[in-house]
C-alpha positions in Angstrom: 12.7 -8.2 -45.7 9.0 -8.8 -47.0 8.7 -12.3 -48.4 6.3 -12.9 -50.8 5.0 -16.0 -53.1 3.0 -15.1 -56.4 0.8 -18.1 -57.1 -2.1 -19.5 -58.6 -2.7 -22.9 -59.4 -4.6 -21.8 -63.1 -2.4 -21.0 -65.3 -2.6 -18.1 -68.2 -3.0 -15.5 -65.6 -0.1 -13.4 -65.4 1.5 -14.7 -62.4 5.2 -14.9 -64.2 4.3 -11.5 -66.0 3.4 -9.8 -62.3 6.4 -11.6 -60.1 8.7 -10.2 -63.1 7.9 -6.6 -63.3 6.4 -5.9 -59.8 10.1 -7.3 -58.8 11.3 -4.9 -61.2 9.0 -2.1 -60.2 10.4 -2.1 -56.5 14.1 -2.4 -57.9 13.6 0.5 -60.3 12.3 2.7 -57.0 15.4 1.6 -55.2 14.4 -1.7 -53.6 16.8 -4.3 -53.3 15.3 -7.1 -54.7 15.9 -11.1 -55.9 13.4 -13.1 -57.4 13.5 -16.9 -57.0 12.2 -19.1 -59.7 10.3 -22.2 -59.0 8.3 -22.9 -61.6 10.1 -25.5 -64.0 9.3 -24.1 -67.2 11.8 -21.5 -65.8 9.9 -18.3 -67.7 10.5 -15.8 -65.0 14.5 -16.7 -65.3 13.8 -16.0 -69.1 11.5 -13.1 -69.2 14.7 -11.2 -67.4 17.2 -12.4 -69.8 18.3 -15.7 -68.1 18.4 -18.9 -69.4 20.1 -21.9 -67.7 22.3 -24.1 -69.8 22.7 -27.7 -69.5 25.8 -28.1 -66.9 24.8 -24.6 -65.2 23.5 -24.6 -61.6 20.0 -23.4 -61.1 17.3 -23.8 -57.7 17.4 -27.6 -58.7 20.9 -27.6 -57.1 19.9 -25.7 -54.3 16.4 -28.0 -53.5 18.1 -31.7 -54.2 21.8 -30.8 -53.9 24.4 -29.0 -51.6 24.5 -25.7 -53.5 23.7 -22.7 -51.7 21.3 -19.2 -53.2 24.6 -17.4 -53.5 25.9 -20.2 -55.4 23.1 -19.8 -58.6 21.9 -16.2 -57.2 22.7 -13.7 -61.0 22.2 -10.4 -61.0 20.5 -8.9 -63.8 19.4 -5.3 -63.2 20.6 -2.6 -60.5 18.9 -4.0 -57.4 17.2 -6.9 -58.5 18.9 -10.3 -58.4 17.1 -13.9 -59.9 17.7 -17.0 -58.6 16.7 -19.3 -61.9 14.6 -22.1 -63.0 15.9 -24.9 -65.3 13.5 -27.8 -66.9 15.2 -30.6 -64.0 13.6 -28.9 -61.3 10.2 -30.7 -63.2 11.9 -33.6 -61.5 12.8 -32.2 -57.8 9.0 -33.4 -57.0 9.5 -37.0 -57.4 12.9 -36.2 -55.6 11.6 -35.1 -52.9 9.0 -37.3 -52.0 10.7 -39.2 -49.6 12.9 -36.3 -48.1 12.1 -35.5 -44.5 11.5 -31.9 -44.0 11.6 -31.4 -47.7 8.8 -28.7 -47.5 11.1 -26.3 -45.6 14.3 -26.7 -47.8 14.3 -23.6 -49.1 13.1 -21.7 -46.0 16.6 -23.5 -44.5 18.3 -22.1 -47.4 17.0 -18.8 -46.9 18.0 -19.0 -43.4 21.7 -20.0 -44.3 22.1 -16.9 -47.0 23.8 -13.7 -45.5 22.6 -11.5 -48.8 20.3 -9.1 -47.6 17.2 -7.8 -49.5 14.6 -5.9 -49.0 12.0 -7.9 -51.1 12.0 -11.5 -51.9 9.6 -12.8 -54.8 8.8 -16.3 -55.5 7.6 -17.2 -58.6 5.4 -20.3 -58.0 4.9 -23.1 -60.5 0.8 -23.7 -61.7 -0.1 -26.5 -59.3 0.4 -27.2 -55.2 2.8 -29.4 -55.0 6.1 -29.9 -53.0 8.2 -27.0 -54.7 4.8 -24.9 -53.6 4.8 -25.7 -50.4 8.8 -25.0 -50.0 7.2 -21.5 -51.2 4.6 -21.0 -48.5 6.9 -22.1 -45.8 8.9 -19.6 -47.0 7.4 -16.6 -47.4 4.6 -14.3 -45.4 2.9 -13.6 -48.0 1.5 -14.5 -51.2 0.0 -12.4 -53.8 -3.0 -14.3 -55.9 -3.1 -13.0 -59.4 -6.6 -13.4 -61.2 -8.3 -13.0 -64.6 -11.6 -10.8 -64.3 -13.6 -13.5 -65.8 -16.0 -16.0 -64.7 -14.3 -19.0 -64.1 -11.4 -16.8 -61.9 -12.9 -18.3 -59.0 -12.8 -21.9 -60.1 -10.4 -23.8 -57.8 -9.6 -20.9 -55.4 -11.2 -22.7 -52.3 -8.7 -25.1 -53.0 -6.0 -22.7 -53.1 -7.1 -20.7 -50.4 -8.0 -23.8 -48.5 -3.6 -25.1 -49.1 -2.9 -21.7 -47.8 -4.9 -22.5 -44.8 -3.0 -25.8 -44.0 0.3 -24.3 -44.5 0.0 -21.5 -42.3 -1.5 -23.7 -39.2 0.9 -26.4 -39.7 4.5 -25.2 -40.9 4.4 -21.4 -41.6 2.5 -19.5 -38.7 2.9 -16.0 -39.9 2.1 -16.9 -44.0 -0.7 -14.8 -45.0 -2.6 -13.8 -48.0 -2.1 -10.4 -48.3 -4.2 -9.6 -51.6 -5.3 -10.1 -55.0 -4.4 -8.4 -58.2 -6.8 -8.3 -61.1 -4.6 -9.0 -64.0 -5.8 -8.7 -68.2 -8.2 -6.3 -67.1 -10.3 -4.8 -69.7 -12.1 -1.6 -68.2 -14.4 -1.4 -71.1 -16.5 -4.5 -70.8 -19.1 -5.2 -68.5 -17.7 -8.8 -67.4 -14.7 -7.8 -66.1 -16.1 -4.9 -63.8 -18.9 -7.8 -62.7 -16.2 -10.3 -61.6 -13.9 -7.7 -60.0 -17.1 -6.9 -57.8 -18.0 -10.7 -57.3 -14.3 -11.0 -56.5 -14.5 -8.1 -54.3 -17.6 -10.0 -52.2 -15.5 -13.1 -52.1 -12.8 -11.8 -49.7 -15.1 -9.3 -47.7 -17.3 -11.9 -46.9 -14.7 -13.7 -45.2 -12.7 -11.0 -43.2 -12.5 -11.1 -39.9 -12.4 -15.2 -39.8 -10.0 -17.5 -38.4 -8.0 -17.8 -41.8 -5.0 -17.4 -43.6 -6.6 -14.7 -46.2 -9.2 -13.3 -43.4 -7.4 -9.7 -43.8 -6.6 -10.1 -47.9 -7.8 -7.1 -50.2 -8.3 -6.7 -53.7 -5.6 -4.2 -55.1 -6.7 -1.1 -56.2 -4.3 -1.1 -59.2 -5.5 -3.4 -62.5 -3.4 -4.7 -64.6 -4.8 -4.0 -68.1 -4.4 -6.2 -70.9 -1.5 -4.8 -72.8 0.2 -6.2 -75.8 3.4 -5.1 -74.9 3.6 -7.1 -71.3 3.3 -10.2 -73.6 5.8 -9.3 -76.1 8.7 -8.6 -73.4 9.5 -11.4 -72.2 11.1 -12.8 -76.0 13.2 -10.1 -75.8 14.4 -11.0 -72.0 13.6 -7.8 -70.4 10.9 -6.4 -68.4 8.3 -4.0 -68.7 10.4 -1.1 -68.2 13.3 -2.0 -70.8 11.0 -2.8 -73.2 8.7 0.0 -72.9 8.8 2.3 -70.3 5.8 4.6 -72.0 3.4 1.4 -71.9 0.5 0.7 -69.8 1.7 -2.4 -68.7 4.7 -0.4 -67.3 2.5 2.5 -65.8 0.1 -0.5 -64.1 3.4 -2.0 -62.9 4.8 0.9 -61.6 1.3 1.9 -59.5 1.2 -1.5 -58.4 5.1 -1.4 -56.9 4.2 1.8 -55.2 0.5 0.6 -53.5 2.4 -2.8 -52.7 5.2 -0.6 -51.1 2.5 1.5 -49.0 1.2 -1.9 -47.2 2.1 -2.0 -43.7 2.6 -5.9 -42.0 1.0 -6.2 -38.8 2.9 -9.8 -39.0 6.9 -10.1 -38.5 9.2 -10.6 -41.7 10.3 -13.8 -41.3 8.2 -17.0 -41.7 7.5 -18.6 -38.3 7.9 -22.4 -38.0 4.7 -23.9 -36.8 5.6 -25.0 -32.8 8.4 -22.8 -32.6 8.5 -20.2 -29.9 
């Protein structure tokens, strides 16, 4: 199973928008897949049609309580499952704090769960905090979307820098495995600039002792497309909503070059120390 974590810190990027329908891209070429909500304002869980009710069991239960994945897990499509969000997992931080081990909860979760997938996407919430970190130690790989503009690069060191820590201290095998240019607008000048600055950015520091020494800069762009931001009020995906879109072509080319990517590292997460 590939593991992978979508995050970026900045929000307003298309991070939910690109776990959602590169989730549903693989599942619509045959892929079994389940996505896993973390970020509180649960809009990945809505963007495919689920919202979780007051009363109704969502990754909250899973992080602070005794409730297993298969106990929240929904599907929602042929071959792609979601895991979902609810507003009280705002509160799992605070939680936490004094949990011992609570940055591997959900790797121990995903130990304990005999579903088998073949992808697992985790849509992070916009900062680096402890349901983050239950990401990275969880996953081997993360995926960093980016706007093509100037300030894209703002904060990434610190990003890249968390990614770093993780993988050294908890998750051996976590990697960055690449960025995806997201609202891309072909036509202007700034946005082929910054793709370039961004390209210099990672190629400048490959083949260093790092977590994203090997990451690349994926060939697909996801162009800015009206109809990627009107899907997710209508709780479906790119492809329900409108399969002739760009949005759904970039999605599609994106699932197939993510599906082409061959791991040198193993698929599971590797506890720092462990054998």
């Amino acid at each position: 199973m590939r593991s992978i974590a979508v995050l970026n810190q900045k929000g307003g990027v298309g991070k939910t928008t690109t776990a959602v329908n590169l989730a549903a891209g693989l599942a619509r070429a045959g892929l079994r897949v389940c996505v896993i909500d973390l970020d509180p304002q649960a809009h990945a869980s809505l963007h495919l049609g689920l919202g979780v009710a007051t009363g109704h069991e969502s990754v909250y239960e899973v992080l602070v309580g005794d409730a297993s994945l298969a106990d929240v897990r929904k599907q929602v499509a042929e071959n792609l499952w979601v895991v979902p969000a609810h507003l009280d997992l705002a509160a799992a931080e605070m939680e936490l704090a004094g949990e011992v081990g609570r940055e591997v909860i959900l790797y121990d979760k995903l130990e304990a769960d005999d579903q088998e997938f073949d992808y697992l996407i985790i849509d992070c919430p916009p900062s680096l905090g402890v349901l983050t970190l239950n990401a990275l130690a969880a996953v081997t790989e993360v995926f960093l979307p980016l706007q093509p503009h100037f300030l894209a690069l703002h904060g990434l060191s610190k990003l890249l820098r968390t990614v770093d820590i993780v993988a050294r201290r908890i998750n051996n095998n976590l990697r960055l495995t690449g960025v995806i240019l997201c609202l891309f607008e072909s036509s202007t000048r700034l946005a082929g600039e910054v793709a370039g600055d961004v390209d210099q950015f990672f190629g400048a520091g490959a083949g260093a002792n790092t977590a994203w020494a090997d990451a690349q800069v994926f060939r697909t762009r996801i162009r800015r497309n009206i109809r990627l931001a009107e899907a997710p009020s209508f709780g479906q995906s790119i492809f329900e909503y409108d399969a002739d879109s760009n949005g759904a072509e970039d999605y599609a080319n994106l699932a197939r070059e993510v599906m082409g990517i061959a791991l040198s590292n193993a698929d599971r997460p590797k506890m720092a120390g462990a054998a």
